[in-house]
LUMDRENLO-782967 format. One record per residue (C-alpha): residue number from 0; residue in three letters; z, y, x. Coordinates in Angstrom, 3 decimals, decimal comma. Example, Ala and Ser with C-alpha at 12.3 -4.5 7.8 and 13.67 -1.06 7.14 Angstrom:
<pts>
 mido lumlo        w        v        u
    0   ALA    7,800   -4,500   12,300
    1   SER    7,140   -1,060   13,670
</pts>
This chain:
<pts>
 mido lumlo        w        v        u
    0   UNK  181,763  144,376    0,434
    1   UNK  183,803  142,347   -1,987
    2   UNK  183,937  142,934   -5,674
    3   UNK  185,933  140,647   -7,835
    4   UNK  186,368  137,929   -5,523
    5   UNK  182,321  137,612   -5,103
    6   UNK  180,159  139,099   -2,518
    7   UNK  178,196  142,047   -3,754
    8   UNK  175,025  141,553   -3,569
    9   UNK  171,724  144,054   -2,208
   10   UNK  169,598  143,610   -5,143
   11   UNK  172,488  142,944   -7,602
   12   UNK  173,263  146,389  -10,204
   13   UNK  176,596  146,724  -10,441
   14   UNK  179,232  149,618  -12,748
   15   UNK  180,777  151,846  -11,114
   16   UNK  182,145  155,339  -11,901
   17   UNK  183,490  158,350  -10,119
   18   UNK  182,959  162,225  -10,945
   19   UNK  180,241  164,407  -11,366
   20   UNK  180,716  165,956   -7,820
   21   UNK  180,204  162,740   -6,161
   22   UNK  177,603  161,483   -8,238
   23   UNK  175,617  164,604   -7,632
   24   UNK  176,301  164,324   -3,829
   25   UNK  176,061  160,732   -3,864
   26   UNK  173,686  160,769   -0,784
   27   UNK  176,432  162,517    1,748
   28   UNK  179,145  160,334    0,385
   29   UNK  178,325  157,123   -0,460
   30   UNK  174,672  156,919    1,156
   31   UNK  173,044  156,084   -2,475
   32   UNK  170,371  157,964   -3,260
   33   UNK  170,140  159,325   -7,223
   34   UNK  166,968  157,327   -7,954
   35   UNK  169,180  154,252   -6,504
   36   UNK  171,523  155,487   -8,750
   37   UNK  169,968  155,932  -11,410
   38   UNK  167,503  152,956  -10,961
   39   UNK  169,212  150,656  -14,037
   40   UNK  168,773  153,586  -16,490
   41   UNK  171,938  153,162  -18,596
   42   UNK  173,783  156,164  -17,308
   43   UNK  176,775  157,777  -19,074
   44   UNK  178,512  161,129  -18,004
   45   UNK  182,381  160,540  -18,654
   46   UNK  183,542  163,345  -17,119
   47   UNK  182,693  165,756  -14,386
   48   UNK  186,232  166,690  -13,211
   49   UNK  189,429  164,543  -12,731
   50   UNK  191,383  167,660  -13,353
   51   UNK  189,734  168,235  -17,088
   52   UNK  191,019  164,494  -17,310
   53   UNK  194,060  165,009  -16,904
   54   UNK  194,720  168,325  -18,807
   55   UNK  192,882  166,891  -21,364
   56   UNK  195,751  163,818  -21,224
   57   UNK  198,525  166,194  -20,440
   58   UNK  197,421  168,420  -23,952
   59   UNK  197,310  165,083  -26,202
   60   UNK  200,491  163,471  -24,962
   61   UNK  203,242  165,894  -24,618
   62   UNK  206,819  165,093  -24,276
   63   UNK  206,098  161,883  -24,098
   64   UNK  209,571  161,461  -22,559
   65   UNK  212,412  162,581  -24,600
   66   UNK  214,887  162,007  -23,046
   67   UNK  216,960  164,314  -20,210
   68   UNK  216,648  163,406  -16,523
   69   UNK  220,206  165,242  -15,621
   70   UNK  218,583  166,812  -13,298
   71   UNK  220,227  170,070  -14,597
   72   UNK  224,076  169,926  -14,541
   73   UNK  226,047  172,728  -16,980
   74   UNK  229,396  173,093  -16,113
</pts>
């Protein structure tokens, strides 16, 4: 496995970050055990749910586009 350009190394601790779900069945998917995972002790929950993310996204930055796509046509 390659990670920036370098070979990742066994006993190297490295960032990573995906949801809750996976983290809490990071043993099915990713073969890590928690106490691997949690081995560095600087753990921070971001979020638990990529959909929260982006609802959470979606309610801060409305009509972010103003103007019309003319995908309606009046006539």
């Amino acid at each position: 496995m390659v990670a920036r350009a370098q070979n990742v190394s066994d006993t190297g601790l490295y960032k990573i970050c995906f949801q809750g779900y996976h983290a809490n069945n990071s043993e099915a998917y990713l073969n890590i055990s928690q106490k691997e995972l949690l081995e560095s002790g600087n753990t921070k929950l971001i979020c638990t749910s990529a959909k929260e993310v982006l609802e959470e996204y979606l309610r801060n930055h409305q009509n972010i586009k103003r103007n019309v796509e003319d995908r309606l046509v009046y006539l």
